[in-house]
C-alpha positions in Angstrom: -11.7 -14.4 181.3 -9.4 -15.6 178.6 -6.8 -13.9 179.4 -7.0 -14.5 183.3 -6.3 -18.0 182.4 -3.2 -17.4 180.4 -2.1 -15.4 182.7 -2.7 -18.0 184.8 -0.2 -20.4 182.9 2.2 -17.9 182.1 2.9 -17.8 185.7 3.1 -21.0 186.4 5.0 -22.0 183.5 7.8 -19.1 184.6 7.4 -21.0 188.3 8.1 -24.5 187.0 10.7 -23.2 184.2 12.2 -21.2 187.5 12.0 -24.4 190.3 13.8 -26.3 187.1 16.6 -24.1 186.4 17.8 -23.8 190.1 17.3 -27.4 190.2 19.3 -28.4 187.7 21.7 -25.5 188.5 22.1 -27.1 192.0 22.8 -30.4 190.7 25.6 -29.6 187.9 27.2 -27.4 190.2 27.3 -30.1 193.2 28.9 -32.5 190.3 31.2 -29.9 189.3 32.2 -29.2 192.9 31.9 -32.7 193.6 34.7 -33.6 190.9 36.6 -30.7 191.3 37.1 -31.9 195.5 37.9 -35.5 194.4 40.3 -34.1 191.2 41.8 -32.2 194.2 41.9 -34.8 196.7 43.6 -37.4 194.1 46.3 -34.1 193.3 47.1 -33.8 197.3 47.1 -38.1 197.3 50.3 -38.3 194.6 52.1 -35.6 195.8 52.3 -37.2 199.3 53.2 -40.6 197.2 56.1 -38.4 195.3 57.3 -36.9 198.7 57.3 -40.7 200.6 59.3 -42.1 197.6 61.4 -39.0 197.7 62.1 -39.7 201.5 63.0 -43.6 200.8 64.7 -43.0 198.1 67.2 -40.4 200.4 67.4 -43.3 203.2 68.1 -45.6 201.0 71.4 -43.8 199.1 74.4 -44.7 200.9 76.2 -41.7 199.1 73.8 -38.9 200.0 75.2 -37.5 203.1 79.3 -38.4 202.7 81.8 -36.2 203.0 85.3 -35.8 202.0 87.7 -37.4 204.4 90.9 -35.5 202.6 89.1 -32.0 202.8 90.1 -30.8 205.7 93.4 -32.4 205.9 95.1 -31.6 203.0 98.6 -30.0 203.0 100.3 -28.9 199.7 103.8 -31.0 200.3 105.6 -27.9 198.2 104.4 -25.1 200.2 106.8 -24.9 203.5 110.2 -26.5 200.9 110.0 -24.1 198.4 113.0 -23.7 197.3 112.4 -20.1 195.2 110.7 -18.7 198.0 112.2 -15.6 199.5 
């Protein structure tokens, strides 16, 4: 009979020991996943911030989109008078 009841107890210890590990389990990993979605969350937030300044900071250059007005027009002045040329 004595060993009925620690049998008993053994069983329900490994029952309680069992209900408190998944417990725990479950509530560490929701905090882990829980901090991992807002670490996440704050990463996607600045990048957006860095892309918007980027954005303003390309409207507001008044010397990001010129071009050269003496590209296409220029003429070397010694190329139809050449004087060597044969």
């Amino acid at each position: 009979m004595m060993e009925e009841g620690n049998k008993n107890i053994l069983i329900i210890a490994a029952i309680v020991a069992l209900i408190a590990g998944a417990s725990g389990g479950f509530f560490f990993g929701y905090s882990k996943g829980k901090s991992d979605l807002l670490a996440e969350q704050q990463a996607a937030v600045e990048a957006e911030k860095k892309a918007a300044q980027e954005e303003i900071a390309k409207k507001a250059n008044p010397f990001g989109e010129t071009v050269n007005p003496f590209e296409e027009g220029y003429k070397n002045p010694f190329e139809s008078v050449n004087p060597f040329q044969q």
